[in-house]
C-alpha angles and dihedrals in degrees: 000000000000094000090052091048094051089051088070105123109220093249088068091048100047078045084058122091109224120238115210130203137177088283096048134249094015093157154352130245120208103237123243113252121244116271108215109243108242125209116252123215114220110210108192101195121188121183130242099254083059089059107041082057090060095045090046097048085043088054097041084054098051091050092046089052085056107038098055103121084057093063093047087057094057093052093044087055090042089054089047090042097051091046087050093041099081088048094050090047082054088058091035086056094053091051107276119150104244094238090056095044101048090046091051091055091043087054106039083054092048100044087045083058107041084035078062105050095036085061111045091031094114098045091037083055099042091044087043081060099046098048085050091051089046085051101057090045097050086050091047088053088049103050081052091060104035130088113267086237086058102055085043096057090043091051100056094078083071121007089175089063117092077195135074098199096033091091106047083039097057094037092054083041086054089053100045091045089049086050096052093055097044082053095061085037092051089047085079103053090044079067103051095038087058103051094048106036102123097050084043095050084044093053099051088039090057080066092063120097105253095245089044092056104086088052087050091053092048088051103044090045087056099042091053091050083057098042082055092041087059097042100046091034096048088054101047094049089041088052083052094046095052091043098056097042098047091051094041088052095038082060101044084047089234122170123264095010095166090044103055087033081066092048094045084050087053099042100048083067075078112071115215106350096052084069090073090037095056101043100049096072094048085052094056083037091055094037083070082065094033151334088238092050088049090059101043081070096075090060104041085052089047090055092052095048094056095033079059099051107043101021108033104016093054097057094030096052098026106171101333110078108019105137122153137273085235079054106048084048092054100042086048096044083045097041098048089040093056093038120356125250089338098065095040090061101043087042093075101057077044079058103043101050084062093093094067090036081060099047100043098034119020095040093100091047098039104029142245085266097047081050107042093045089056082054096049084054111051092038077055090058104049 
């Protein structure tokens, strides 16, 4: 053995891994020889069931992306039913079928509306003329007084335009045209949503998780509290609105008094904003009398809104629909980004169901004291 372990040429020695001991180098270990490192191939299988689910969500996606304006129409029809529904349970209560009561206050409502605009059509068209013809002047007068630059810079949006205001003009006419036609669209579906309420409620609710149902019931039953408090709020204070404006302006003999009495009706829909959208027009309208009457507008507008927010809003609305005015701002700004002047009305009753959203489904992420400060408040504020 010693002969055959002398005959060890170097290279082998140097080949060799020491093993070392307590006493130092006591052998020497052949060392392993490299293994090649081989490529892996890495198979990610998903099932089919995997993959129907994201076909199927990309697809739910796609027809939800098209089929937005339907979904408008439904809330819109939600919002209308939910404003109807204490009026057909009256009838109900005093022996109505619930198909005839709830077509009765359908059609009240409709006839009120179409009795209106059959009557005043032709004032409400030669007046529409008039404004239009007010409006061109008033933005003839502005591009002679304003900078080149400036006319420049307002005219980019739409080089094709002749008009400054053309473009904002036809695109709120767009929206308020879309959202005429969703509203008669929407008028069927008020009917049938309030004949059948209970069996529809019945059946969303059967998609709710058993223990999660008495928290779905508290919320839908406040949020439908707020979805009447817009509605019957929004028409009592738009009533107002057109009242005082069409007195105010039958008084001061200024042009067009029924059809600015009607905007201001639409706008004040609109809190807040609908203020600015509503007296620009009566200003172009009293400029045609006189440059002072023109500008008396400005303040008899100013005394509704407020008269509005701290005198009428406060005992129409009461605790069911206070949101701020922050809020109001950022519903509307999100509303009319995601769909026009549509979305920026129905965004606020959105808005406005997210307290009970808070109380019955964020408590456990945000906290009793995150939840019961937002309370204090609102019942502060009403």
């Amino acid at each position: 053995m010693g002969g055959f372990g002398a005959s060890l040429s170097v290279q082998e020695v140097h080949r060799r891994k020491p093993v070392r001991g307590s006493a130092g180098i006591v052998a020497c270990s052949p060392k392993q020889p490299a293994v090649a490192e081989t490529e892996r191939q890495v198979a990610l299988k998903v099932p089919w069931a995997t993959l129907l689910k994201i076909l199927a969500a990309i697809a739910l996606v796609f027809v939800l992306r098209e089929l937005a304006w339907l979904a408008m129409v439904v809330l819109i029809a939600i919002i209308i039913a939910v404003g109807l529904a204490p009026v057909v349970s009256w009838l109900e209560r005093r022996h109505w079928p619930r198909w005839l009561g709830a077509s009765a206050a359908v059609f009240v409502l409709v006839a009120a509306i179409m009795g209106f605009l059959i009557l005043t059509w032709s004032s409400l068209s030669a007046e529409s003329a008039d404004l239009e013809q007010r409006l061109r002047d008033v933005e003839q007068e502005i591009l002679t007084r304003l900078p080149e630059p400036v006319i420049a810079v307002l005219r980019q949006s739409d080089a094709t335009s002749q008009s400054i205001f053309l473009p904002f003009a036809m695109a709120v006419g767009r929206g308020l045209l879309w959202f005429s036609g969703a509203f008669v669209l929407a008028w069927i579906l008020v009917v049938y949503l309030l004949i059948e309420a209970e069996t529809t409620y019945r059946w969303v609710r059967g998609f709710v998780p058993v223990p999660l149902r008495p928290r779905f019931d508290q919320t839908a039953s406040q949020a439908r509290e707020a979805a009447f408090g817009y509605v019957a709020g929004n028409v009592v204070t738009s009533i107002c609105a057109a009242a005082y404006v069409l007195v105010w302006l039958t008084i001061l003999h200024v042009p067009a008094a029924l059809l600015l009495a009607v905007l201001a009706f639409v706008f004040d829909f609109v809190p807040v904003l609908g203020f600015f959208f509503s007296c620009a027009p009566a200003v172009a309208m009293a400029s045609t009398v006189s440059p002072a009457l023109g500008l008396l507008m400005v303040p008899i507008y100013l005394a509704y809104h407020f008269i509005e927010n701290y005198l009428i809003g406060p005992r129409v609305y009461g605790s069911r629909l206070r949101l701020s005015n922050v809020a109001v701002l950022i519903a509307f700004a999100v509303g009319a980004e995601l769909a026009g002047v549509a979305g920026a009305l129905l965004a606020l009753p959105l808005a406005a169901m997210y307290p009970a959203i808070e109380r019955h489904w964020l408590r456990a992420p945000f906290g009793d004291d995150v939840v019961k400060e937002h309370d204090k408040l609102r019942v502060r504020g009403a």
